[in-house]
LOSE-698365 format. One record per residue: residue number from 1; residue in one letter; x, y, z of N, C-alpha, C in turn. Coordinates in nm, 2 decimals, padded with zeros to 4 digits. Example, Ala and Ser with C-alpha at 12.3 -4.5 7.8 and 13.67 -1.06 7.14 Angstrom:
<recs>
+-----+--------+--------+--------+--------+--------+--------+--------+--------+--------+--------+
: num : residu :   n_c1 :   n_c2 :   n_c3 :  ca_c1 :  ca_c2 :  ca_c3 :   c_c1 :   c_c2 :   c_c3 :
+-----+--------+--------+--------+--------+--------+--------+--------+--------+--------+--------+
:   1 :      A :  01.32 : -00.57 :  00.78 :  01.23 : -00.45 :  00.78 :  01.32 : -00.33 :  00.78 :
:   2 :      S :  01.28 : -00.22 :  00.71 :  01.37 : -00.11 :  00.71 :  01.29 :  00.00 :  00.79 :
+-----+--------+--------+--------+--------+--------+--------+--------+--------+--------+--------+
</recs>
This chain:
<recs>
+-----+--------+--------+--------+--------+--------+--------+--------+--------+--------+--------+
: num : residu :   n_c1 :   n_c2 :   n_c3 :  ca_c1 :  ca_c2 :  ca_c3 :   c_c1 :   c_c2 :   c_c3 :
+-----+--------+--------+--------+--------+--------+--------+--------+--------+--------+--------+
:   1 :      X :  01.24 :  00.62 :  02.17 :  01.38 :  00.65 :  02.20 :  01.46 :  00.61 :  02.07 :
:   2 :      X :  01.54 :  00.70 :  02.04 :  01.64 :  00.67 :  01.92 :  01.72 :  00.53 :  01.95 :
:   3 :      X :  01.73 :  00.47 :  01.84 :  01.86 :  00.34 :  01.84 :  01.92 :  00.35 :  01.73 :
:   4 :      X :  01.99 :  00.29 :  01.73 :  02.13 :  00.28 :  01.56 :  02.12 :  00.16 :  01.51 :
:   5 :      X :  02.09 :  00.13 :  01.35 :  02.05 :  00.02 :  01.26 :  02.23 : -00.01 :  01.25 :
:   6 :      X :  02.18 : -00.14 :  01.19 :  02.39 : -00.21 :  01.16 :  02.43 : -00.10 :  01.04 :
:   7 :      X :  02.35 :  00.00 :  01.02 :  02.41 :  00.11 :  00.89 :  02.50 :  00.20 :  01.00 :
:   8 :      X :  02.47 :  00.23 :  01.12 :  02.54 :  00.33 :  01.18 :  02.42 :  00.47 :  01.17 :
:   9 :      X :  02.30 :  00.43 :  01.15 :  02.20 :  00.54 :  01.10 :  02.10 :  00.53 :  01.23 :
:  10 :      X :  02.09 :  00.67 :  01.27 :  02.00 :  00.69 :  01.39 :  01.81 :  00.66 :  01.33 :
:  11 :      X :  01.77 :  00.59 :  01.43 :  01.66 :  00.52 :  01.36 :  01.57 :  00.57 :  01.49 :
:  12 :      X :  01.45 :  00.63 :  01.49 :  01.34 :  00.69 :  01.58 :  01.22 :  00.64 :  01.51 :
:  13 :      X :  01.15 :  00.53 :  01.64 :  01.04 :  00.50 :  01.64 :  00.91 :  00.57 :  01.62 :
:  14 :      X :  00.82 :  00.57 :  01.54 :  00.68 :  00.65 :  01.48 :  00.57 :  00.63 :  01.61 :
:  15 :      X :  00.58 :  00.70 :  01.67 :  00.43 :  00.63 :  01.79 :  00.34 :  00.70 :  01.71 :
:  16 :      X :  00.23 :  00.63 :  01.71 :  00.08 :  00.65 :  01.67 :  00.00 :  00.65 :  01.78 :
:  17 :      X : -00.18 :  00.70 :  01.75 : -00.26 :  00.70 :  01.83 : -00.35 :  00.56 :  01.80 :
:  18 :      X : -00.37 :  00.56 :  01.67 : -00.45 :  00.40 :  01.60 : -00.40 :  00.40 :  01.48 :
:  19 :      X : -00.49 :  00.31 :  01.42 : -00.42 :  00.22 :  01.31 : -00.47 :  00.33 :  01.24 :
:  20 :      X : -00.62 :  00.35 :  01.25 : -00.62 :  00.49 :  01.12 : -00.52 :  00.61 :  01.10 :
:  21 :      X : -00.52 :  00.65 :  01.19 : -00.38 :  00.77 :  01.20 : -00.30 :  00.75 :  01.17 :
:  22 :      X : -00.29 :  00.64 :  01.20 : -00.08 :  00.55 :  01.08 : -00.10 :  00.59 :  00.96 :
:  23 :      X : -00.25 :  00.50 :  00.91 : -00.24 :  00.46 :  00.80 : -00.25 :  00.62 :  00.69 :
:  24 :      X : -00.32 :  00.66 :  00.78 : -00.34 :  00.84 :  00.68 : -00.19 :  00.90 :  00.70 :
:  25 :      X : -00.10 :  00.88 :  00.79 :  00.04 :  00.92 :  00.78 :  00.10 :  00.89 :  00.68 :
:  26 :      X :  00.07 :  00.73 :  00.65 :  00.18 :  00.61 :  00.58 :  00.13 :  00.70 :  00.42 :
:  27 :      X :  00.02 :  00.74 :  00.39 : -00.07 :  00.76 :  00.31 : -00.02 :  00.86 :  00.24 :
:  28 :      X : -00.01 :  00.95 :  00.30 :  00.03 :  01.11 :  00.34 :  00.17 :  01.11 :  00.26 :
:  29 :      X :  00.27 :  01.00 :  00.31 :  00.37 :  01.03 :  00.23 :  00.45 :  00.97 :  00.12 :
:  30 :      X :  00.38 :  00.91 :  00.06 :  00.34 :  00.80 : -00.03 :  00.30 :  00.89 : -00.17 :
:  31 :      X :  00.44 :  00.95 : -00.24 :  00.45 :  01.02 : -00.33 :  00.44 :  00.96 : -00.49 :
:  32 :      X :  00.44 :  00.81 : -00.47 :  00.38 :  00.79 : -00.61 :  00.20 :  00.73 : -00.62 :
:  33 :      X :  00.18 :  00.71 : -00.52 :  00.02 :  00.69 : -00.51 : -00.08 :  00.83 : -00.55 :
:  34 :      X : -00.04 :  00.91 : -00.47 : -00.05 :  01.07 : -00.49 : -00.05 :  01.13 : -00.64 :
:  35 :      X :  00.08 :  01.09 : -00.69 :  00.08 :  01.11 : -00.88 :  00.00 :  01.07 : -00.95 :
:  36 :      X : -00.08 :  00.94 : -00.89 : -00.16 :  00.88 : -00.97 : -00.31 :  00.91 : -00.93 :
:  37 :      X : -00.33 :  01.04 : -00.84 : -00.42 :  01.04 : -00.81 : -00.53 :  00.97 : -00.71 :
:  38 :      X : -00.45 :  00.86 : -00.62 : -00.53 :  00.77 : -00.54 : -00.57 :  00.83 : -00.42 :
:  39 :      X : -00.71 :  00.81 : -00.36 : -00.74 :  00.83 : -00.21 : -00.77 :  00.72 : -00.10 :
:  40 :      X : -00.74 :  00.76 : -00.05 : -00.74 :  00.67 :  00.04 : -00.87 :  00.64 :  00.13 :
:  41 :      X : -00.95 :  00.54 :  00.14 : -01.10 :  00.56 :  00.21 : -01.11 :  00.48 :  00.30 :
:  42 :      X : -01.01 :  00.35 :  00.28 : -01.01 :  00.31 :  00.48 : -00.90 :  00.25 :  00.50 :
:  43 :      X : -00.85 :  00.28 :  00.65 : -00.69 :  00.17 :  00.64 : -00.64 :  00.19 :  00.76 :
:  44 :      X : -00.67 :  00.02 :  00.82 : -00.69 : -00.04 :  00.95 : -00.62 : -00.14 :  00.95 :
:  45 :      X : -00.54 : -00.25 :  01.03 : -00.48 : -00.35 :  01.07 : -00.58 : -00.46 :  00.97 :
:  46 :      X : -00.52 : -00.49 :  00.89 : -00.55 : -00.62 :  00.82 : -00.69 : -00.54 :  00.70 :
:  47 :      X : -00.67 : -00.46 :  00.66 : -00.80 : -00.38 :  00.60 : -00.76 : -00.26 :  00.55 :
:  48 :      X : -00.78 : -00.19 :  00.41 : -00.77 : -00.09 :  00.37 : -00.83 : -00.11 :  00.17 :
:  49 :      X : -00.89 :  00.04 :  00.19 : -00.97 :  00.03 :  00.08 : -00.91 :  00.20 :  00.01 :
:  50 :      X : -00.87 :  00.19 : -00.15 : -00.80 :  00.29 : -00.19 : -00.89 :  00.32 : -00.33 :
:  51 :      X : -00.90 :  00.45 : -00.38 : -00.94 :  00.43 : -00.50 : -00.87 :  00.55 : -00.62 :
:  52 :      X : -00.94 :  00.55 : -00.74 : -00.86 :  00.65 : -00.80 : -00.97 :  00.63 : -00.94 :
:  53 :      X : -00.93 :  00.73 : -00.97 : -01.02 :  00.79 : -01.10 : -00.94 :  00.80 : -01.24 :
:  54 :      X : -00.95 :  00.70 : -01.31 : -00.83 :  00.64 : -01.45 : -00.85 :  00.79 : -01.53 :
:  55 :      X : -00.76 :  00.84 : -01.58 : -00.71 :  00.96 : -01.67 : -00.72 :  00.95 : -01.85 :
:  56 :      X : -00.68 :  00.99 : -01.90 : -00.64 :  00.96 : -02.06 : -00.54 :  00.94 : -02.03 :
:  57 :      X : -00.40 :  00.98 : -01.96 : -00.25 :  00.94 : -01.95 : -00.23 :  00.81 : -01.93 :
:  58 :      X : -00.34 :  00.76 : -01.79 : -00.35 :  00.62 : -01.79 : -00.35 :  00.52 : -01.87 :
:  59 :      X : -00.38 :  00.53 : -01.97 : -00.45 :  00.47 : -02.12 : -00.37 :  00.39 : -02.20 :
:  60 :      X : -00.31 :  00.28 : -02.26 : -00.26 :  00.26 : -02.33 : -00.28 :  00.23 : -02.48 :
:  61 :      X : -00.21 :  00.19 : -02.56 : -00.25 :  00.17 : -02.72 : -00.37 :  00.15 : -02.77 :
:  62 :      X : -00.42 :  00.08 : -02.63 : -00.57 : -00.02 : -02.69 : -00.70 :  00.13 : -02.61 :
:  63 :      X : -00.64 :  00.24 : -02.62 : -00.73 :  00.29 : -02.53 : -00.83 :  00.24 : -02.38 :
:  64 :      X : -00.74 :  00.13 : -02.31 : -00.76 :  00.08 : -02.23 : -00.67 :  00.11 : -02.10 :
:  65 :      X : -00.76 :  00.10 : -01.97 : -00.61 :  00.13 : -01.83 : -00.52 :  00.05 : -01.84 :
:  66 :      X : -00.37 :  00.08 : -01.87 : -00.25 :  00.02 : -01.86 : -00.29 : -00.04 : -01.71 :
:  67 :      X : -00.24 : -00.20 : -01.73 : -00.23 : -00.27 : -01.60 : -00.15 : -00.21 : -01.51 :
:  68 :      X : -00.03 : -00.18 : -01.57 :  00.07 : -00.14 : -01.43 : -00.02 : -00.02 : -01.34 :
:  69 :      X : -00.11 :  00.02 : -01.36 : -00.17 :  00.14 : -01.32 : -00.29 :  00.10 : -01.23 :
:  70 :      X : -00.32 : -00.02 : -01.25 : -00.45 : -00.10 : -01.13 : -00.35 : -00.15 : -01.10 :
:  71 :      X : -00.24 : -00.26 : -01.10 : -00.19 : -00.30 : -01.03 : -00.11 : -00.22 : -00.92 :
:  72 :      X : -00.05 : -00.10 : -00.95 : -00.03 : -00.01 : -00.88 : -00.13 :  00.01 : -00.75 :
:  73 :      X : -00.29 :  00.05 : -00.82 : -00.34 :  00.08 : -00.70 : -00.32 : -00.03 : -00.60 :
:  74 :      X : -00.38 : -00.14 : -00.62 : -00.39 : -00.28 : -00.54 : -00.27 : -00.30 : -00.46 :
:  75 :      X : -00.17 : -00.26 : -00.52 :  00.00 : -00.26 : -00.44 : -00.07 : -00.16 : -00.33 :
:  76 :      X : -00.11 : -00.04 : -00.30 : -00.16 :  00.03 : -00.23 : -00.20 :  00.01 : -00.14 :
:  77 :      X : -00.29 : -00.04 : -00.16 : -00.43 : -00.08 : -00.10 : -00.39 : -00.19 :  00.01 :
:  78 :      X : -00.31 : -00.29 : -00.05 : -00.24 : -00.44 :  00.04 : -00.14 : -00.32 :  00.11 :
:  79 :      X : -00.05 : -00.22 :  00.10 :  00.03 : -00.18 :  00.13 :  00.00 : -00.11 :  00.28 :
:  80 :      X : -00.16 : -00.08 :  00.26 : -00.21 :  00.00 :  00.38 : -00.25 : -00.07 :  00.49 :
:  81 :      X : -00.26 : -00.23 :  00.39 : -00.35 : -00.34 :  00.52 : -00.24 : -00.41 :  00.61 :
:  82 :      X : -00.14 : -00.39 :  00.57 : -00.02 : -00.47 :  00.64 :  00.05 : -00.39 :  00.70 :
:  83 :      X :  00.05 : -00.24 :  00.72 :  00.12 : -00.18 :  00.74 :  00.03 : -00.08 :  00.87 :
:  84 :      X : -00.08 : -00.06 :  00.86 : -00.17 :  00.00 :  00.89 : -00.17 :  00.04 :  01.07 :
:  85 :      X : -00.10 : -00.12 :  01.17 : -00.05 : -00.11 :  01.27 :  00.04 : -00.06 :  01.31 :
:  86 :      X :  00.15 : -00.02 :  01.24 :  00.27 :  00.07 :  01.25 :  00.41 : -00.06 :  01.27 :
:  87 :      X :  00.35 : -00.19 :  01.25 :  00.43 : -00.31 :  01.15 :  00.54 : -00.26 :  01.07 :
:  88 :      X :  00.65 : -00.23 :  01.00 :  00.74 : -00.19 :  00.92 :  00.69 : -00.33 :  00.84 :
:  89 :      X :  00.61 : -00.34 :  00.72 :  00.60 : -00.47 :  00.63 :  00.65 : -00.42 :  00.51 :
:  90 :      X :  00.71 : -00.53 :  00.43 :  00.71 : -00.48 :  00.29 :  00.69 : -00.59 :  00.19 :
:  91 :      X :  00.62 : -00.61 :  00.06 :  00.60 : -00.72 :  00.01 :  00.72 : -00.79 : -00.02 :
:  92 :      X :  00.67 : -00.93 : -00.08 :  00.78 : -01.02 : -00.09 :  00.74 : -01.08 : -00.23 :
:  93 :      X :  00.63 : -01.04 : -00.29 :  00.58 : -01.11 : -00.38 :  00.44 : -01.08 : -00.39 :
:  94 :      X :  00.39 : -01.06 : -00.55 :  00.24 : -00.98 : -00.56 :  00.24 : -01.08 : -00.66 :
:  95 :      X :  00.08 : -01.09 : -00.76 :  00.05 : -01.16 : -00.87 : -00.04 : -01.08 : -00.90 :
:  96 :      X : -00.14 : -01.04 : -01.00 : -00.22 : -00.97 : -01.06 : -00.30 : -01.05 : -01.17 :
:  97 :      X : -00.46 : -01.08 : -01.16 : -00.59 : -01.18 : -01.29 : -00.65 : -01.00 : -01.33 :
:  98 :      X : -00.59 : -01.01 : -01.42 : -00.71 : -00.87 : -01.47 : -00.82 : -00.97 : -01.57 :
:  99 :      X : -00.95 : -00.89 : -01.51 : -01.08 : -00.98 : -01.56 : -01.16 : -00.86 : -01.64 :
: 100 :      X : -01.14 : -00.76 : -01.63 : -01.19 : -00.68 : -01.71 : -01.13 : -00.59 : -01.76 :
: 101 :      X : -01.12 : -00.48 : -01.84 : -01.06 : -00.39 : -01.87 : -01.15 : -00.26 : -01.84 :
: 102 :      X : -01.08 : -00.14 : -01.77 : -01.11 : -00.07 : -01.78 : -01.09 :  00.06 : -01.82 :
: 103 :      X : -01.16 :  00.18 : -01.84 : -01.12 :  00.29 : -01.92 : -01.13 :  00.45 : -01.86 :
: 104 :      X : -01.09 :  00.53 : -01.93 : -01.05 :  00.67 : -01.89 : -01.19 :  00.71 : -01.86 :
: 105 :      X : -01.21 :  00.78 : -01.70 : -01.31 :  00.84 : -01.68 : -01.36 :  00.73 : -01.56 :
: 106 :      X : -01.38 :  00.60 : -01.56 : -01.38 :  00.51 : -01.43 : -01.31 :  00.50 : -01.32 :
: 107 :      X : -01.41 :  00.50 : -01.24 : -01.40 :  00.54 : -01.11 : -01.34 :  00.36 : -01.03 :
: 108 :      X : -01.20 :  00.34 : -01.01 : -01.14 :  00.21 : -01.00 : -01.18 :  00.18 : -00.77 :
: 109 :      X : -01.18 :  00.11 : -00.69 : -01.17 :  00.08 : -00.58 : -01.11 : -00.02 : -00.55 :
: 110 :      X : -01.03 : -00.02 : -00.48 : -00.91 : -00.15 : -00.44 : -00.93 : -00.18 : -00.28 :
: 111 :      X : -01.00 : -00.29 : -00.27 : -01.03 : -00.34 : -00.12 : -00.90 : -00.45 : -00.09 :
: 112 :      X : -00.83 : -00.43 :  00.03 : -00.76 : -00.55 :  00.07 : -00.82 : -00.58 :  00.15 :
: 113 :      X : -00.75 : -00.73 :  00.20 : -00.83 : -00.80 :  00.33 : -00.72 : -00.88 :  00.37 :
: 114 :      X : -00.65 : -00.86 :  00.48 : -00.56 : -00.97 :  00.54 : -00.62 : -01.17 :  00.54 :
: 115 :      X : -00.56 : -01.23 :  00.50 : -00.62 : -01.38 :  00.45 : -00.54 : -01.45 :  00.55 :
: 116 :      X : -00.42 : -01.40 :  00.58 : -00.34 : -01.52 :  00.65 : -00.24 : -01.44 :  00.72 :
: 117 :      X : -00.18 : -01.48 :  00.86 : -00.10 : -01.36 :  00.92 :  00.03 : -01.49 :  00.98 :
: 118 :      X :  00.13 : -01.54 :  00.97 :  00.20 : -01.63 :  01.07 :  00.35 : -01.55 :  01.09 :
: 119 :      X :  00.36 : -01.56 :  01.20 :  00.47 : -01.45 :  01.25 :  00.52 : -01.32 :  01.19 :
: 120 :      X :  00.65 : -01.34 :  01.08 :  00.66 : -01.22 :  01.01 :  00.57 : -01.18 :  00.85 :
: 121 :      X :  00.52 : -01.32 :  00.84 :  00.43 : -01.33 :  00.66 :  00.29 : -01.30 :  00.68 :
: 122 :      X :  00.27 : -01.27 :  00.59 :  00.09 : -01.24 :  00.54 :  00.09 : -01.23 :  00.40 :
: 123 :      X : -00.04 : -01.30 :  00.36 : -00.09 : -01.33 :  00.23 : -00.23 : -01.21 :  00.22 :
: 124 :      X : -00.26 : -01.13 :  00.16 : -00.35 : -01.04 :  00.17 : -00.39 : -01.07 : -00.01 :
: 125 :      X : -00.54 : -01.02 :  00.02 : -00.60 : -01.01 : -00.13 : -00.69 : -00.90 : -00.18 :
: 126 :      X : -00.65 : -00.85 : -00.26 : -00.70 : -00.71 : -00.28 : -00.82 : -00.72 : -00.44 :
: 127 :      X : -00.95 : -00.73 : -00.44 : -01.01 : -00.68 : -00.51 : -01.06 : -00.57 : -00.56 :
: 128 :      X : -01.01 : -00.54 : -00.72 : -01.07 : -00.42 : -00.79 : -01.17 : -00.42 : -00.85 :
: 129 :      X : -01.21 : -00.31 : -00.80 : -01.39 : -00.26 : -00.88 : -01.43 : -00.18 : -00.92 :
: 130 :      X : -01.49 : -00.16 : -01.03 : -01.52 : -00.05 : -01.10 : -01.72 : -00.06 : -01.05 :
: 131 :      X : -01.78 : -00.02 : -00.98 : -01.88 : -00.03 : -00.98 : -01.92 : -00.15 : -00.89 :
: 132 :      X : -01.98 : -00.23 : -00.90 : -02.00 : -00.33 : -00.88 : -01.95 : -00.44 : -00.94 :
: 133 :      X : -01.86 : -00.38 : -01.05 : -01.79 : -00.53 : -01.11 : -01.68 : -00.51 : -01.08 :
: 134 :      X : -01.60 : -00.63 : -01.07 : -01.48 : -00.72 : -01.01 : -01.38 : -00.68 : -01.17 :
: 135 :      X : -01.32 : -00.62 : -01.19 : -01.20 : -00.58 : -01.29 : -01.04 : -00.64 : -01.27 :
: 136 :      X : -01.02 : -00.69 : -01.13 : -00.90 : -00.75 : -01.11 : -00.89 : -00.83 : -00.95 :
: 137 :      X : -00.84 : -00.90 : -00.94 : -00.77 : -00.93 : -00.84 : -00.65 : -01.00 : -00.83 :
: 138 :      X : -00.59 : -00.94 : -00.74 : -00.45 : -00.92 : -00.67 : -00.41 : -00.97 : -00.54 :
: 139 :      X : -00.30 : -01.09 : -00.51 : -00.24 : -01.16 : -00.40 : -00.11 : -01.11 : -00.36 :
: 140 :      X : -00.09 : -01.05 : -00.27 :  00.03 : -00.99 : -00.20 :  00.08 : -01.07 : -00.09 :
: 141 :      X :  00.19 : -01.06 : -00.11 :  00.26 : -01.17 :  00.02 :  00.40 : -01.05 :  00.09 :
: 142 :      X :  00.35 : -01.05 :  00.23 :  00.45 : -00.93 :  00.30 :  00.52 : -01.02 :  00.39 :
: 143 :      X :  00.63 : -00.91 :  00.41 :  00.70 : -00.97 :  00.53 :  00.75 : -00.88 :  00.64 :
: 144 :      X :  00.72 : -00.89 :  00.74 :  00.73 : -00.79 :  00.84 :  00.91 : -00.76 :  00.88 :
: 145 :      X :  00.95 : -00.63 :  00.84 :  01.05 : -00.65 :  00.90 :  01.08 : -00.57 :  01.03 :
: 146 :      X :  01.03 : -00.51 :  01.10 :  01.08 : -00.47 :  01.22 :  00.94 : -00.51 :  01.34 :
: 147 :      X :  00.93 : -00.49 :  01.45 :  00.81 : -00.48 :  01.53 :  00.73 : -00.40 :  01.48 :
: 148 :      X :  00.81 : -00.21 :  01.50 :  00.70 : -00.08 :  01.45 :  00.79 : -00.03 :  01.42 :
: 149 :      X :  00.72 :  00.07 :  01.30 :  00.75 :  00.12 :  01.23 :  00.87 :  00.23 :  01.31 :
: 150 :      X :  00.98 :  00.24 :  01.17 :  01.09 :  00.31 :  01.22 :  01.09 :  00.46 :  01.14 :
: 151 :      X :  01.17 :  00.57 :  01.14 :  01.18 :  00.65 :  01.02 :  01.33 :  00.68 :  01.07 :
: 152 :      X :  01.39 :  00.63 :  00.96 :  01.52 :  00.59 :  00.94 :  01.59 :  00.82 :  00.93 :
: 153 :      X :  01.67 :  00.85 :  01.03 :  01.70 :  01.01 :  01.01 :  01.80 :  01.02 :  00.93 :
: 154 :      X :  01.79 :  01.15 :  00.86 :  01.91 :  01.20 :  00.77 :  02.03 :  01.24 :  00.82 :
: 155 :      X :  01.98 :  01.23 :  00.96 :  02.13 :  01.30 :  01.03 :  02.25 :  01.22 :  01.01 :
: 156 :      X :  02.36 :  01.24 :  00.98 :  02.46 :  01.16 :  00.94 :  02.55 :  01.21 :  01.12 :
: 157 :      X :  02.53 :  01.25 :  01.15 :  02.59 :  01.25 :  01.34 :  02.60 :  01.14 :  01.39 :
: 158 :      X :  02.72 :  01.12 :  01.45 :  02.68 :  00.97 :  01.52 :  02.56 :  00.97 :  01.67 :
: 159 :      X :  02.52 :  00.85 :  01.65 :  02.43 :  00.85 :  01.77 :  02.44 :  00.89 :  01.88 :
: 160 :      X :  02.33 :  00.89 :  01.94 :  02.34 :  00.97 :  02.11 :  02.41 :  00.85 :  02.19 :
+-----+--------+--------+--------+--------+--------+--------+--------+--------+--------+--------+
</recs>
């Protein structure tokens, strides 16, 4: 059922069937993940695993993957695990250990894993892999802000 945010903006609730269906929605329209090439390979309530395949564009000076570009994915990845229930979450604070570097042509995978959940916060932690080796890991801290997810309408009409 439609409600009205303190904007005066008609706001309609997303019903989903499961968490995977959210999450391939949430996924779906997630237009800078997409530019960068990422797929999405699992994303469930407290869980989601994203990957992407590093470019030459990706690359910087040192011929190496620009961090903002793994840390990007891993933003993803936590982004799918906290959200994956139809939660409205958004971070509050990320940190990023890059332990390896890696390069154009590797195949990158970003696992999150919910670590801690108390009322509206979660601490989630996302390891990157190139293979079997560990290239980064990433701590995300969300905070939930509605029950379920909302999609805020363009209609500028006042409410029903």
């Amino acid at each position: 059922m439609p409600t009205v945010n303190q904007s005066g903006q008609v706001t309609t609730y997303v019903e989903h069937d499961d968490e995977k269906g959210f999450a391939e929605r949430l996924f779906g329209a997630d237009r800078a993940s997409a530019a960068m090439g990422m797929r999405m390979l699992q994303g469930s309530d407290g869980h989601a695993r994203v990957a992407m395949t590093i470019t030459d564009q990706m690359t910087n000076g040192h011929s190496i993957t620009h961090g903002g570009y793994v840390f990007a994915m891993a933003d993803t990845a936590f982004a799918l695990a906290c959200n994956a229930s139809g939660r409205r979450t958004v971070s509050s604070g990320a940190s990023i250990i890059f332990l390896a570097p890696t390069s154009s042509g590797d195949e990158l995978v970003a696992e999150a894993v919910e670590r801690a959940r108390r009322g509206r916060t979660g601490v989630y932690d996302v390891t990157v892999k190139r293979g079997d080796h560990i290239v980064a890991e990433f701590r995300g801290n969300s905070r939930e802000v509605s029950d379920r997810y909302a999609a805020e309408s363009t209609d500028d009409s006042p409410a029903p």
